[in-house]
N, C-alpha and C positions, 0 to 999 in steps of 0.2 A: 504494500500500500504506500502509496506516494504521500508526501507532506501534504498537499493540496488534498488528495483521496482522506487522509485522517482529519482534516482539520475539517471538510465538510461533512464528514461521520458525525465527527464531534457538535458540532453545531447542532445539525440535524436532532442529535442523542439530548441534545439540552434542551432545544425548544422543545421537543417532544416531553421530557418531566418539566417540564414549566408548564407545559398547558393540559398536561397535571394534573397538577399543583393548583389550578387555575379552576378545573373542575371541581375539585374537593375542597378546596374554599370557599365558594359558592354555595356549596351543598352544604357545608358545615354551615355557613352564614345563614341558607333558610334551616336549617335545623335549631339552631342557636332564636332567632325571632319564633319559632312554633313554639321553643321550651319556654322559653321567657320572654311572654306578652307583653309584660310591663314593663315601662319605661324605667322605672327605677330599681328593675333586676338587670336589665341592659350592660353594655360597655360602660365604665367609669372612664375609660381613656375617652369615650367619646362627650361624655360629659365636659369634660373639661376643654377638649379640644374641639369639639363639632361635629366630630370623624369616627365612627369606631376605628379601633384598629384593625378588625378584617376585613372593613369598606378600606382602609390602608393598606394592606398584605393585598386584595384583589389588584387595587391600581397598580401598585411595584409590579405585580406580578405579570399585566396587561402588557405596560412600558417593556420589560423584559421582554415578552415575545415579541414585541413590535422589533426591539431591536436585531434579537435573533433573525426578524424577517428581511431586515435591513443589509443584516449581515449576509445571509443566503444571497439576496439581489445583487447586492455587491459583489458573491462569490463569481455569481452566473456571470455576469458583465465583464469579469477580467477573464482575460485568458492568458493562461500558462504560460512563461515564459520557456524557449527554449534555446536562450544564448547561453553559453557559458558565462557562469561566473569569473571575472578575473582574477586574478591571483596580487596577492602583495608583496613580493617576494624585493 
């Protein structure tokens, strides 16, 4: 496997557990509103801040795959070099 061949594996391998990640925090979010209706069994981080924290953990989580997507498009767009490297001798 070439450099280029591993590093878009690896990409590939991250967005794929980031989006996840991204499902099972959603799930746990409406899980978490069915258990506790009331607003003041809720997020205390949200309280304070305006945000719960896993409306927090989704957005990170979102930005992360965008970027991963970013990445890929980016991958696709360059192609490979096949000059040699020079030497410093």
């Amino acid at each position: 496997m070439t450099d280029r061949e591993h590093t878009l594996h690896s990409i590939l391998t991250q967005k794929a557990a980031a989006e996840q990640l991204l499902a099972d925090l959603i799930e746990a979010q409406k899980l978490a509103r069915q258990s506790l209706p009331s607003e003041s069994q809720r997020d205390l981080f949200a309280k304070v801040t305006g945000v719960s924290s896993i409306d927090n953990a989704i957005a990170m989580t979102r930005r992360s795959i965008q970027a991963y997507t970013r990445l890929l498009e980016e991958h696709a767009n360059t192609q490979p070099s096949n000059r040699p490297v020079p030497s410093v001798l």
